[in-house]
C-alpha positions as CSV (number, residue, x, y, z in Angstrom):
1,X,61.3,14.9,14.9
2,X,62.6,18.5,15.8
3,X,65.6,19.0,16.3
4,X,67.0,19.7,19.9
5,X,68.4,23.3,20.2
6,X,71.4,23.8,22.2
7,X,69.7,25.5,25.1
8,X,67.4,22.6,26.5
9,X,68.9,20.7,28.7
10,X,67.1,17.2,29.4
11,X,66.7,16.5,33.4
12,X,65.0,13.5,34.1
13,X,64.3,11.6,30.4
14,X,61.0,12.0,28.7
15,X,60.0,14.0,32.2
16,X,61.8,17.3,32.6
17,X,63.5,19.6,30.5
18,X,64.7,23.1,31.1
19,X,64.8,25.6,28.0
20,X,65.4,29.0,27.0
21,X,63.1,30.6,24.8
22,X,64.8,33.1,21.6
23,X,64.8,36.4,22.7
24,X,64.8,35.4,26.5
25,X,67.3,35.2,29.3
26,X,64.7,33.2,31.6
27,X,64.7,29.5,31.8
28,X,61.7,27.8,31.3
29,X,60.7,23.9,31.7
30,X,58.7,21.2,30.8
31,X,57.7,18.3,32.9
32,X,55.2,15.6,33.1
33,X,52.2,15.2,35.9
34,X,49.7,12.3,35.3
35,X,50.8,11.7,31.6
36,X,50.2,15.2,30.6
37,X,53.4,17.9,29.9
38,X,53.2,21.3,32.0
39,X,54.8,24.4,31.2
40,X,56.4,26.8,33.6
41,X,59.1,29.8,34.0
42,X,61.7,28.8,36.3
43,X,61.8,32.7,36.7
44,X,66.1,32.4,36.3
45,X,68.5,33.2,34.6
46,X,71.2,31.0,35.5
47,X,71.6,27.7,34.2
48,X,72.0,26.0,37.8
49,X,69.1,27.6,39.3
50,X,67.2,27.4,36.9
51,X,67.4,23.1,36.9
52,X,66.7,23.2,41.3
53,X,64.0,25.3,40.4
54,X,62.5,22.9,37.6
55,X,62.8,19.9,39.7
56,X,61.1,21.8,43.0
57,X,57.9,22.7,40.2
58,X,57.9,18.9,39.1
59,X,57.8,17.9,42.9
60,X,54.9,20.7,43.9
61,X,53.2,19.5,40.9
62,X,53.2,15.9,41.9
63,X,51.9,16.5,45.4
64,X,49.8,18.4,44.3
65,X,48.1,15.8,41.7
66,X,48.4,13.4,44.4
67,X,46.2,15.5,46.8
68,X,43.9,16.0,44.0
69,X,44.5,20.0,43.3
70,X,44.9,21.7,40.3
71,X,48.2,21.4,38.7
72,X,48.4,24.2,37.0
73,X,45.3,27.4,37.9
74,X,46.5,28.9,34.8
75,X,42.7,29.0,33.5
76,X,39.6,30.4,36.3
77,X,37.8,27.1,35.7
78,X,40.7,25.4,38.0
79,X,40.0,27.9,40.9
80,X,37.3,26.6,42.4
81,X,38.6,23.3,42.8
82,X,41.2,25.0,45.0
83,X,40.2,25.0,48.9
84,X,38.8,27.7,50.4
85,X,41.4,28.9,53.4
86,X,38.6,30.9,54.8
87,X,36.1,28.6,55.0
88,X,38.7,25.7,55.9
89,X,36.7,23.4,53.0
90,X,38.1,21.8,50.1
């Protein structure tokens, strides 16, 4: 097992963890939607911002799994799953 550097900071356990990255200011975090782990930049620098911000992407991520979205559209295979606003279709 790796062993835990002192910049991650466990939220919620085995669910959401906030980490800096070497050579980075920006806080970044790991969470976990429908048994898979998600990465995202909190997009802050401080500590206490960055941890609201981590559990506001964990929440999004949820409701959005719930209503059956993509997660994450980090690849173009999720975008057409997304609806379309101008057609008002799903």
């Amino acid at each position: 097992m790796p062993v835990k550097i002192a910049t991650t900071h466990v939220l919620l356990e085995n669910e959401l963890i906030v980490y800096r990255r070497e050579r980075s200011s920006i806080w970044q975090c790991r969470f976990k939607v429908g048994g898979f782990w998600q990465r995202a930049s909190t997009k802050e620098r401080k500590l206490n911002l960055a941890k609201v911000k981590a559990k506001e992407l964990m929440i999004t991520a949820e409701i959005r799994k719930r209503d059956n979205l993509p997660v994450i559209t980090r690849r173009f295979r999720d975008v057409p799953n997304l609806p379309c606003s101008v057609c008002k279709t799903s």
